[in-house]
TITIKOL-770606 format. One record per atom (N, C-alpha, C, O): y negated, z negated, x. Coordinates in pm, whole numbers, plus 50000, padded with zeros to 5 digits. Layout:
BEGIN
YZX ...
//
This chain:
BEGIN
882792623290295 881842614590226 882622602990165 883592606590098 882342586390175 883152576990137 882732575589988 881772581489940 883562566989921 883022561389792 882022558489738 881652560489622 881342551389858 880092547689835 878722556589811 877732556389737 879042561589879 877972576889936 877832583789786 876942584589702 879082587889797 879292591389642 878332586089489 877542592589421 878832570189472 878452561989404 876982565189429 876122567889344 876872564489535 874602562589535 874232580189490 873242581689418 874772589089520 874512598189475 875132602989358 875342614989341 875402595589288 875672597489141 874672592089073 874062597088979 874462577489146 873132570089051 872132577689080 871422578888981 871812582489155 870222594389160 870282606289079 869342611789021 871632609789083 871712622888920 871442613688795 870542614988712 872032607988798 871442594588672 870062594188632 869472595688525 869782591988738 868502588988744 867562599788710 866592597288638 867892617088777 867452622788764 867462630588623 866612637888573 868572627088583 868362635188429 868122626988300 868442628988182 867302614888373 866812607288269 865192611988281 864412610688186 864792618088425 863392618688455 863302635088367 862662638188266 864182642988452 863852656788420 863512662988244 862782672888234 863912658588155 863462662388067 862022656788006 861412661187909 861752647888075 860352644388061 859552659488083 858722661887995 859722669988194 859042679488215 858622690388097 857622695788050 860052689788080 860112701087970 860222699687831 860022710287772 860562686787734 860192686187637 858652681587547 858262685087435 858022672387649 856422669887616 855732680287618 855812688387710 854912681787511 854202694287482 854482702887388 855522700687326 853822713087356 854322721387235 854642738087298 853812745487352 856072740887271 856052755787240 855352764087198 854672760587102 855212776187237 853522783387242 854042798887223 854382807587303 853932798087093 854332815087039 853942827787146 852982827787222 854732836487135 854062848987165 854702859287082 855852858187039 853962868887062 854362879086974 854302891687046 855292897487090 853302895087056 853222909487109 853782909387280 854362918987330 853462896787351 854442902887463 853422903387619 853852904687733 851822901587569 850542903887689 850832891487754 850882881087689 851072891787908 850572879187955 849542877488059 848892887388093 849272862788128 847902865388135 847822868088283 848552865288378 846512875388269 846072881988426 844262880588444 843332882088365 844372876988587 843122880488640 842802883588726 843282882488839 841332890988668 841102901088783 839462895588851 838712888488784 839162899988976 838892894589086 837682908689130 838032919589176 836512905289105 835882920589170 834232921689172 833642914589090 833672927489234 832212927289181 832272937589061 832762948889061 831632930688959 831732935788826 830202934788736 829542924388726 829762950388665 829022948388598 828932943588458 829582949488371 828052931488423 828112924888303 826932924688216 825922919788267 826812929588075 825872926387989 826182915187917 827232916187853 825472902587906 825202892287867 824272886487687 823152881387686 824882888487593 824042888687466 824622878487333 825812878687302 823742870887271 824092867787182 823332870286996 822372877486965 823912864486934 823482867686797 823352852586773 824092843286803 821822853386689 821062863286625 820252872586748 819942883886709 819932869686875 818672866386957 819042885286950 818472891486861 819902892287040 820332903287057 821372910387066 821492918587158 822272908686976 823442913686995 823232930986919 823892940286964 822512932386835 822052941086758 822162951186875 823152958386891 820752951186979 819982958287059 821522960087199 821682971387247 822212951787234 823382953487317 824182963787240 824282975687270 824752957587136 825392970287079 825022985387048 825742995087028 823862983987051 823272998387000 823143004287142 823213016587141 822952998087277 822543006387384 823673008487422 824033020187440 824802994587451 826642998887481 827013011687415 827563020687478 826713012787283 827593026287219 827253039687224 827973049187195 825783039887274 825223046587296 825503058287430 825483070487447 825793044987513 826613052687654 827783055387671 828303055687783 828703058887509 829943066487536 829513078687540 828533082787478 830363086387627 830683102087630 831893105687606 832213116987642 832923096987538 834413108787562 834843096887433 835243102887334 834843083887418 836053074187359 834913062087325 833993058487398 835283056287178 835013043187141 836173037187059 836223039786939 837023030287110 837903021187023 837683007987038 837463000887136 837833004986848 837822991286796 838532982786704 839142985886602 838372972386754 839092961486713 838402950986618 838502941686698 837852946086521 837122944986404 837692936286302 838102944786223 837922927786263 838422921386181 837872923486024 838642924385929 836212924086012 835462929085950 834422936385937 833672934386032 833992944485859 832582956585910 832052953285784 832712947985695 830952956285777 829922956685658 828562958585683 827692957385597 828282962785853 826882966085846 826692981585899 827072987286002 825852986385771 825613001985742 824523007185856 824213018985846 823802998085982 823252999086066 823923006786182 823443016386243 825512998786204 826452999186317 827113010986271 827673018986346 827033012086104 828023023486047 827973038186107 828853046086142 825853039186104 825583051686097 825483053586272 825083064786304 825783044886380 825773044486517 826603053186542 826423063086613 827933049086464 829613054486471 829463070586450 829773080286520 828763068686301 828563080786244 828063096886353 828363108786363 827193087386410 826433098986505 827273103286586 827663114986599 827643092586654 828873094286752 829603104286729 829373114486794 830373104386657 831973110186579 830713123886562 831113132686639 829593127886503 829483134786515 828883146786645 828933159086645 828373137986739 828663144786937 829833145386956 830023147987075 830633144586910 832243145886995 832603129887068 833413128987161 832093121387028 833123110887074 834203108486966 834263110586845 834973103487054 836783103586969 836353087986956 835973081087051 836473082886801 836463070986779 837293067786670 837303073386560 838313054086725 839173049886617 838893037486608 838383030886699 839153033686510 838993015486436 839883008486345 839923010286224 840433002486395 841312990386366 840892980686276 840152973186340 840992975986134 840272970086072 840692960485979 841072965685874 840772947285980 842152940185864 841332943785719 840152942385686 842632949485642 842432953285498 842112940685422 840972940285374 842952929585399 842842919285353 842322907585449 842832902985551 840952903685372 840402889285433 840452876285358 841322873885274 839432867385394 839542852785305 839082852285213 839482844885123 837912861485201 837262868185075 836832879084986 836662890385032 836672876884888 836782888984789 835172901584827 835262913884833 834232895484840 833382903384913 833442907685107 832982918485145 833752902585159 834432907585303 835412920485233 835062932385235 836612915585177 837532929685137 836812939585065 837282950685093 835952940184992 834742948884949 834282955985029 834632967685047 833302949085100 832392955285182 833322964385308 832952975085357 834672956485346 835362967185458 835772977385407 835872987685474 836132976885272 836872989285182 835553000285192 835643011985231 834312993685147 833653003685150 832993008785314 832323018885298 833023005385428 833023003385520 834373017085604 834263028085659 835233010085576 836483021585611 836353037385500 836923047785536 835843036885417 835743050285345 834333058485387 834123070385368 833733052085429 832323054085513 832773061285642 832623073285665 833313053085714 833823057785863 834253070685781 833483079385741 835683070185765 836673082885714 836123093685677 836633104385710 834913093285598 833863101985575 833363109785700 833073121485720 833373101385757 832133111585887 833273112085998 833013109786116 834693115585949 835283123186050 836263110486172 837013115586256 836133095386167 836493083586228 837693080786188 837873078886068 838773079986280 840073075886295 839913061886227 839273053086285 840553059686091 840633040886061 842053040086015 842813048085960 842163027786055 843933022586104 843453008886012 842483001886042 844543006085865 844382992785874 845622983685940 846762988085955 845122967885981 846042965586121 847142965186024 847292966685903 848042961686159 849562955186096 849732945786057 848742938686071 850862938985989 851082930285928 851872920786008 852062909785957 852532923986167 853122912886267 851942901086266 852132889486303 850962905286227 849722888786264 849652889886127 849832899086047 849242875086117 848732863585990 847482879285976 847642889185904 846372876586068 845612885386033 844692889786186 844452882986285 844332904986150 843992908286287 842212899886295 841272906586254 842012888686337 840482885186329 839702889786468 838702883786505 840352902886552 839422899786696 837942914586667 837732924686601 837362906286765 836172918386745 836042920986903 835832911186975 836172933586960 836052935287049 836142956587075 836782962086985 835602965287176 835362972887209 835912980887329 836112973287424 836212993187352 836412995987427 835803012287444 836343021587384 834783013987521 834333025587580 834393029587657 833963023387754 835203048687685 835283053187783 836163047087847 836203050387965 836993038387812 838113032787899 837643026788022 838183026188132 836583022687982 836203014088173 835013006988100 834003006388169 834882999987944 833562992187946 834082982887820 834032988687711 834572969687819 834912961987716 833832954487646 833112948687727 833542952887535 832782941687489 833862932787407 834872935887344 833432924387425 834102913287362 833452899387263 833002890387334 833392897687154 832582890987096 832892879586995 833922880086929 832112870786983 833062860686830 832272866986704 832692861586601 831182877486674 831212880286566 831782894986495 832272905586534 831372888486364 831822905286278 830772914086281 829582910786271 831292927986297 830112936486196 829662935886079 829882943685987 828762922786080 828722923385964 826782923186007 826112921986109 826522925185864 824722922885876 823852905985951 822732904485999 824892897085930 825042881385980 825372880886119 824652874286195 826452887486165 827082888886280 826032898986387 825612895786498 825862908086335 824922916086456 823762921686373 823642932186309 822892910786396 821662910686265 820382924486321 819862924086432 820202931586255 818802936286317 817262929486306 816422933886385 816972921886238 815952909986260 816422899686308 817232893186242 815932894986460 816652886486533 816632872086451 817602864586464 815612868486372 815022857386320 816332850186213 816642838286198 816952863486147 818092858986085 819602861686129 819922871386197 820482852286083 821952859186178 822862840886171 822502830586113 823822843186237 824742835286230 824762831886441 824742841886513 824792821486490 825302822586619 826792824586656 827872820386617 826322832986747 827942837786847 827392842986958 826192845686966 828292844787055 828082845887181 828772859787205 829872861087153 828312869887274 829262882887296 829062885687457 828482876887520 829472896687524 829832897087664 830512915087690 831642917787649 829782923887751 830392934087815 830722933287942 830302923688006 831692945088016 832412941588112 832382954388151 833072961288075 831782961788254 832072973088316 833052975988422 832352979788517 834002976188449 835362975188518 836532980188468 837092972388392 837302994488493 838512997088456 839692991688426 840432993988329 839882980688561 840982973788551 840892963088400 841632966188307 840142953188386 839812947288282 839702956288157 840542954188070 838732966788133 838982974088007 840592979988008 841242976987908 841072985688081 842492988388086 843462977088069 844632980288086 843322969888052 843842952988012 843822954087844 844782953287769 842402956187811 842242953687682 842822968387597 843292967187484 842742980287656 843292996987616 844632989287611 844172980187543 845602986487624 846742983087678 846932971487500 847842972687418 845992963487494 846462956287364 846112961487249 846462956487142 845262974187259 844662984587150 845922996987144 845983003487039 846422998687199 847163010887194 848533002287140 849393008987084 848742989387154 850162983387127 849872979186938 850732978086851 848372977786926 848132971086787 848012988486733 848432989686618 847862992586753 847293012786699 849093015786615 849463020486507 849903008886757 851163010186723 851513006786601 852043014986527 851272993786563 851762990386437 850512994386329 850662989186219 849463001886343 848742996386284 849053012286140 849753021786174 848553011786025 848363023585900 847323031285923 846483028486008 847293038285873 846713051485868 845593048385754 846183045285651 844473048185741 843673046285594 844163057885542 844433067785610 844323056685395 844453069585323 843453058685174 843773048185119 842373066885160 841663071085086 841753069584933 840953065884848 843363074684929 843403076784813 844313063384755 844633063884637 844633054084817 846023040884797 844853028784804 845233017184785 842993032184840 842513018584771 841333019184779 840603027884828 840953003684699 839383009184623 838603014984748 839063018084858 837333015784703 835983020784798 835193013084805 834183014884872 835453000584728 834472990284777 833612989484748 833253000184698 832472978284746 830842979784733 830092982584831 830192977684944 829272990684796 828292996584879 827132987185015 826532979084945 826812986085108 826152977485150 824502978985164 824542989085234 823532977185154 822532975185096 821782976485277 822142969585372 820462989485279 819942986285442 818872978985462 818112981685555 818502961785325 818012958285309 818632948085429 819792945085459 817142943785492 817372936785640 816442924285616 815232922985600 817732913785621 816982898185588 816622893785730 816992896985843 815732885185675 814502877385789 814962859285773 815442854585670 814722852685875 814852839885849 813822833585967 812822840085998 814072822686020 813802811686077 813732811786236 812822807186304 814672816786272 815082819186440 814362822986519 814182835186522 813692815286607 813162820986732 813412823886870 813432815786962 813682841686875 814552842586939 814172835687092 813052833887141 815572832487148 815372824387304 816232832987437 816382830787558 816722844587333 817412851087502 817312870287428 817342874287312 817192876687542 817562888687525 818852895287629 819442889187718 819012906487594 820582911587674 820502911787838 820142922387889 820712904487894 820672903288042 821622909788133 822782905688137 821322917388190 822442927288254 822982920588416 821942921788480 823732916188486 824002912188617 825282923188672 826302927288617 824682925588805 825732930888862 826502915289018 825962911789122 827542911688970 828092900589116 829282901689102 829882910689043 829672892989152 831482892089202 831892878889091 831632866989113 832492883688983 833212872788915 834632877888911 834992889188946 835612865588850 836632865488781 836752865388657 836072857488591 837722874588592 837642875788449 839062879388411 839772888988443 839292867488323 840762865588229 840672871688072 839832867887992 841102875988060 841432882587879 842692869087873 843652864587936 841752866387727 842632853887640 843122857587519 842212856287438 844342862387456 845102866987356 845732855487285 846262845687337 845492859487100 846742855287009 847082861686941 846592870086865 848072857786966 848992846786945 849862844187100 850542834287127 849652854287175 850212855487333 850442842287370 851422835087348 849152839587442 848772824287506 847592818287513 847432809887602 846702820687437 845322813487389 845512801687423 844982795787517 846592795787315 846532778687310 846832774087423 846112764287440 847592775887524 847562769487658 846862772387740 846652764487831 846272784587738 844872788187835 843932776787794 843612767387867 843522778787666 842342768987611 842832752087659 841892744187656 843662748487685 844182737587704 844342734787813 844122723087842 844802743987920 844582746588070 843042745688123 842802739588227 841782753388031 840922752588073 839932737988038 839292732388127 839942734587933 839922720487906 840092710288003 839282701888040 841732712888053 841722698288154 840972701788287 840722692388364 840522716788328 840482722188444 839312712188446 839262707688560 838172705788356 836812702688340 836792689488459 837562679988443 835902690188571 835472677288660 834192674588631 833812663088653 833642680288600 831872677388557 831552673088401 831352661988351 831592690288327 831152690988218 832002702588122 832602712888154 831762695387981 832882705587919 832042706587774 832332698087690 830842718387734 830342720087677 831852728887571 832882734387611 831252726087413 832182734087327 831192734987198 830382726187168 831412748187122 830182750187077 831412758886986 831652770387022 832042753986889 832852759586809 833002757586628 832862746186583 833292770186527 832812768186381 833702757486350 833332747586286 834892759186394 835722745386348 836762744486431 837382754286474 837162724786476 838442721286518 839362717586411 838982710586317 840382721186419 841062716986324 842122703186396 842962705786482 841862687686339 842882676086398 844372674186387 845122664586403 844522686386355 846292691286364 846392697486504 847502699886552 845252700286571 845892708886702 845252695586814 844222694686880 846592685386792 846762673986895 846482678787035 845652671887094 846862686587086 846882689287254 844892693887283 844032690687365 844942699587204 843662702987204 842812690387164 842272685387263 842622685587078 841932670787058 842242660787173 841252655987227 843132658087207 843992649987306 843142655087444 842512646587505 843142667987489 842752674287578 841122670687626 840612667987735 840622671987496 839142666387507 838662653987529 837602649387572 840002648187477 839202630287460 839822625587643 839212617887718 840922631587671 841282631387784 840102636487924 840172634388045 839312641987860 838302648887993 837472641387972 836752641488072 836882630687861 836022621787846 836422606987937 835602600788004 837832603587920 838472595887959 838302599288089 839392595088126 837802603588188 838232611588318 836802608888372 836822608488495 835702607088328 834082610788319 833922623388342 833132625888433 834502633888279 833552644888199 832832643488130 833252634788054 831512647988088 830322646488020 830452659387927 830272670787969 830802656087790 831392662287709 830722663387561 830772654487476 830002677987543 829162675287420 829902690987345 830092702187392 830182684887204 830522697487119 829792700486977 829702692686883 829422710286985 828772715886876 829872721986744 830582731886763 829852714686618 830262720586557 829612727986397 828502724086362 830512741086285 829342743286214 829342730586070 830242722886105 829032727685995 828742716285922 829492711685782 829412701785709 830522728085782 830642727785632 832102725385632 832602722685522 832922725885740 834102724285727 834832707885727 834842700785828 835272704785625 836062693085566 836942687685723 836722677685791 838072699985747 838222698985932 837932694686038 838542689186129 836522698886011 835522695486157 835122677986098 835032670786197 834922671585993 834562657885947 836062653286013 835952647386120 837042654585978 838022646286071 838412647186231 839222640386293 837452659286283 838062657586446 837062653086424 837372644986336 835652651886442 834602643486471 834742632686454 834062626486536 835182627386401 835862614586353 836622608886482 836692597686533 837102619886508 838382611986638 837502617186780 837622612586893 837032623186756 835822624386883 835102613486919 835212605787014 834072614286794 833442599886841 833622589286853 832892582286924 835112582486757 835832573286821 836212572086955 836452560987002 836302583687029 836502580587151 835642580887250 835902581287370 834412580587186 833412586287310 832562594787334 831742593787425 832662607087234 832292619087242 831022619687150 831042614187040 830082625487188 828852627687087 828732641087056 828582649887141 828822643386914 829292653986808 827902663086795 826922657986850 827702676286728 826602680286659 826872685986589 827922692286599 825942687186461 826212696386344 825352703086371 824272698086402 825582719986369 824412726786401 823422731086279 823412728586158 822882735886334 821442735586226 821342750686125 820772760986161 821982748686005 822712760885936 822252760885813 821842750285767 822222771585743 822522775185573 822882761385494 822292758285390 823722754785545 824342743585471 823322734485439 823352727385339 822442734485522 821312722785526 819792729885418 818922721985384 819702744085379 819022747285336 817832754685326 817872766785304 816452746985344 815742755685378 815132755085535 815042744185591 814852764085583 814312764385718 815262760185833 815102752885930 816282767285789 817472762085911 817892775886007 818132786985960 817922772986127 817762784786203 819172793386216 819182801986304 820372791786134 821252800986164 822012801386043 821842791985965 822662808686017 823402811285916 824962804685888 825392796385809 825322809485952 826942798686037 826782799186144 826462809186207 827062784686199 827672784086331 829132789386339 830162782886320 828962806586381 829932812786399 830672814786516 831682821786505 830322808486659 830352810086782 831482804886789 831772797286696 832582806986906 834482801986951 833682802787087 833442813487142 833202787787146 832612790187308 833092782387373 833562773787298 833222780587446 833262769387612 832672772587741 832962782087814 831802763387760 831582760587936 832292749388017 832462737487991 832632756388117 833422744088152 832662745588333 832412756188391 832452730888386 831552725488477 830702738188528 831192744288623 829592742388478 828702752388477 829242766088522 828362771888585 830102771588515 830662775888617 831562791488544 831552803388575 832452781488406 833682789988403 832902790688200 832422782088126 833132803688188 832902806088025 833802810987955 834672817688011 833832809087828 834882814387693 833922818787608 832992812187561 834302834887583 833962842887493 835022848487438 835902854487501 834942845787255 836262848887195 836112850487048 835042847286998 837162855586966 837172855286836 838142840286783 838512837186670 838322833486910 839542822686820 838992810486782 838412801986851 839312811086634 838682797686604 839802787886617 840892793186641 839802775086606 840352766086675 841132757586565 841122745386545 841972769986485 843052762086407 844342771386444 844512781586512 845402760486345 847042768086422 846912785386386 846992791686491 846752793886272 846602802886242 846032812586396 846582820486472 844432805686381 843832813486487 844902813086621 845272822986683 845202802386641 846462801186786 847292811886825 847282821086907 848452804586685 849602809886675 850132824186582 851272828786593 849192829486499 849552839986403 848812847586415 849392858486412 847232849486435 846812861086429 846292869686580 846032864586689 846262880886550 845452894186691 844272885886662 843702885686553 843832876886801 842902873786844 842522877786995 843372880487080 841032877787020 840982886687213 839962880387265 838942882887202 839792872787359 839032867187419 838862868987566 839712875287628 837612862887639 837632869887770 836972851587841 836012845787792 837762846487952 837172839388024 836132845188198 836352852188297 835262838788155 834082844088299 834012837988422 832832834488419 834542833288554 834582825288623 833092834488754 833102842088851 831922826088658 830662832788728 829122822088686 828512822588579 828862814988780 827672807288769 826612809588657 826332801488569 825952824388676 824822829388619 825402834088527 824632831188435 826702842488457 826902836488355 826552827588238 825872827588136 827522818788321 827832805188275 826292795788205 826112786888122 825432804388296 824272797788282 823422803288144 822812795588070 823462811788133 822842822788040 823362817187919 822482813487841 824842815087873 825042806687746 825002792887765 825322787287660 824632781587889 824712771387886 823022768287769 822852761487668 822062777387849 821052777387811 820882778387608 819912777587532 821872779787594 821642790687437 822342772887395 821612764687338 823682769787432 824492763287380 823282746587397 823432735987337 822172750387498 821482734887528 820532736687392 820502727487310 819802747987373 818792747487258 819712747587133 819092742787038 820952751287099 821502746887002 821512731486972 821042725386876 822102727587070 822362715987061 820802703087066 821002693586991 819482702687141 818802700387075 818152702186964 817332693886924 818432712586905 817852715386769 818962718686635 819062728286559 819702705986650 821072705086598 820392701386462 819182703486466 820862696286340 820732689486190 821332679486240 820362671986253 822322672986283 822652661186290 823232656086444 823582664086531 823262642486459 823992641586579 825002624786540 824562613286539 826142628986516 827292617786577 827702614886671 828542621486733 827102601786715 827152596286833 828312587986818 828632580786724 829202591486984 829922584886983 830212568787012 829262561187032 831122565787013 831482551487004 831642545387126 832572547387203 830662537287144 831352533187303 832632527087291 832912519487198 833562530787395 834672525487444 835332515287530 834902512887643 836152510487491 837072502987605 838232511487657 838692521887608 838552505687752 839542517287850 840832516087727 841182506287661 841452532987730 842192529987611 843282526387635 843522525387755 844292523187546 845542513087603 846282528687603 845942537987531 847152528687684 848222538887684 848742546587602 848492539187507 849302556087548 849692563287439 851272559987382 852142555287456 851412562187282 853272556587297 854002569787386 854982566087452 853762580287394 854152591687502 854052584187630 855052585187702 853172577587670 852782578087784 853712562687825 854262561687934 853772550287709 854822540787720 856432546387763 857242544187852 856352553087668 858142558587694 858362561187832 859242555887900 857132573287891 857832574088017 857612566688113 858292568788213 856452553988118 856232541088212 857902536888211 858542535188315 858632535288032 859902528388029 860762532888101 861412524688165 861042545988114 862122556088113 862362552288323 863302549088396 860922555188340 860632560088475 860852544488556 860992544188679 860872529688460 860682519688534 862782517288547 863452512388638 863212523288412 864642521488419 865182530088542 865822521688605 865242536388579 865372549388704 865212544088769 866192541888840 863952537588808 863962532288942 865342521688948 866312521889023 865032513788850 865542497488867 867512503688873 868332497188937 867872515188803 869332525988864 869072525589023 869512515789084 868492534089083 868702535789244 868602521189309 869192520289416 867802506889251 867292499289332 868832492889329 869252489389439 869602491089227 870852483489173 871582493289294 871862486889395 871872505289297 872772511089373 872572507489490 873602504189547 871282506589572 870952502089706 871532491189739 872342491789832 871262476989667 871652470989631 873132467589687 873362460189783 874082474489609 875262470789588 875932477389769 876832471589828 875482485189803 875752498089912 875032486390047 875492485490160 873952479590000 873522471390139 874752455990104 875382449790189 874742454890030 875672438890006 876892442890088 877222437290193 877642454690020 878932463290115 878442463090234 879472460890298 877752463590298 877912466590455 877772455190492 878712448490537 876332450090478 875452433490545 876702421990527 876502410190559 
//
């Protein structure tokens, strides 16, 4: 090889390790803790379909109903004495039931009501574990029966979360899954959290306040009941602190049509995610997000939403007063181009991401997809408010996106100089 040869293939390593770290430093590092990564599975699969307020009540009560051997759960919070005495019966036929439950919450009545909640269970004979302390906090709500039937949900047990008068309740979206392989996915992150998780003992804390089987009524008219489908979907389990945040971010850009989001709060610290959205708008995705009304949070991504384009909703809640059809907009959702769904406990700040046992399940199934598009469309017409976005001009480039126009125009103008010098030598 002569000098020259040499020389030109030196300037292309040049070149190249001015390009290559472009790959790998843009973007953010993405915790994992426990170690799950992600898988999907591929199958004709049976699915119950339910949300709250409309029916999550009536799903849960018939799901638990059809254990014979095992019910384990995952719970962030309990407080409804409805679901209590379900358990109760249970544990007393001989199903083996354990529950996972975070001791400490955000509030002083949540830690109440679970205290008294976990001494309830313990009473009637129920394995309770409070979680570990490796997560910020365990917030997932999700099920596992008989080892072959997952539910997976964004609310709590709480009287709000899985209301027995459909009329009152908080929205969220929930989802069962009849399939081994998939519930054995989720057995697999229950037996690793069981690992770390305590033993309740009874006697090391309070008992809590009692919960009341007084059953509030509101406003809501219900628009869906539990829809059962048997077809051939795909279905991903979405974990945090694992890899939520890049799934959710993966599925985001996946959007060519439409990218419905129907979530209690974004928080405008999680750039990739904001970025991600205004980016699928930028693209012509047709992009509408529902958020709930009270969070200070959600006033600044909306802010940067509709600056870019995006038309916002406040859903129609408690906050607003009287005659408002939901309690919190409690729902963690996505549709993405009719097609692909997110059912989950993660709400959409760094915590929820990066620190706490969160469990979510993506649906890659039309009718599905359709069943909450429907829920997420009457939300969204019968919103309290709507921020409309801003029309736009095409936006000027990002300074990320300058650097590497710079980086990538210097590289070239390296190989063009070497050519250059290597054709003058010969010609």
């Amino acid at each position: 090889m002569n000098n020259d040869s040499k020389s030109l293939i030196l300037l292309f390593l040049i070149a190249l390790t001015i390009i290559t770290p472009l790959a790998t430093t843009s973007g953010m590092e993405i915790k994992a803790s426990s170690g799950f990564s992600k898988e999907t599975y591929s199958d004709v699969m049976q699915a119950y379909l339910f949300a709250s307020p409309d029916c999550s009540y009536n799903a849960l009560n018939s799901l638990l109903h059809k254990a014979n051997e095992s019910v384990f759960i995952e719970v962030y919070s309990f407080s409804n004495p409805f679901l209590l005495d379900i358990l109760g019966n249970l544990s007393i036929n001989g199903v083996n039931i354990k529950i996972i439950l975070q001791e400490n919450h955000a509030s002083y009545w949540e830690n109440q009501y679970t205290y008294w909640a976990a001494y309830e269970l313990y009473s009637r004979g129920i394995d309770v574990y409070w979680a570990g302390d490796e997560f910020s906090f365990t917030h997932a709500k999700y099920v596992i029966i008989d080892n072959s039937t997952v539910i997976v949900m964004s609310e709590n047990w709480a009287k709000s979360g899985v209301p027995i008068d459909s009329s009152y309740g908080n929205r969220g979206w929930g989802i069962a899954i009849n399939d081994s392989e998939v519930a054995n996915y989720y057995l697999d992150v229950f037996i690793y959290d069981l690992s770390i998780a305590e033993p309740y003992d009874p006697n090391t804390v309070d008992h809590g306040k009692s919960v009341s089987y007084n059953v509030p009524k509101g406003n809501y008219e219900v628009i869906a009941s539990v829809e059962e489908l048997r077809e051939f979907m795909k279905v991903t389990p979405i974990l945090s602190p694992d890899f939520s945040e890049q799934l959710i971010i993966d599925l985001i850009n996946s959007a060519n049509e439409s990218l419905l989001i129907e979530q209690m709060y974004i928080y405008p610290s999680l750039t990739d995610i904001v970025n991600a959205i205004i980016n699928a708008k930028n693209r012509g995705v047709e992009v509408k997000v529902i958020l709930d009304p009270r969070s200070s949070k959600n006033n600044e991504t909306a802010q940067l939403l509709i600056n870019a384009g995006i038309d916002v909703a406040l859903a129609n809640t408690s906050y607003y007063g009287s005659r408002h059809l939901f309690e919190t907009m409690h729902n963690k959702g996505v549709i993405v181009d009719h097609k692909i769904t997110l059912i989950s406990s993660i709400n959409w700040s760094p915590t929820s991401l990066r620190d706490n046992r969160e469990v979510g399940i993506v649906i890659n199934n039309e009718n599905v997809s359709e069943y909450y598009e429907e829920l997420f469309m009457y939300d969204w017409n019968n919103a309290a408010e709507y921020l409309h976005g801003k029309p736009t001009e095409e936006a000027p480039p990002s300074k990320e996106d300058q650097l590497i126009y710079l980086i990538v125009t210097i590289a070239i103008i390296i190989i063009l100089i070497g050519l250059f010098i290597i054709k003058k030598k010969y010609l």
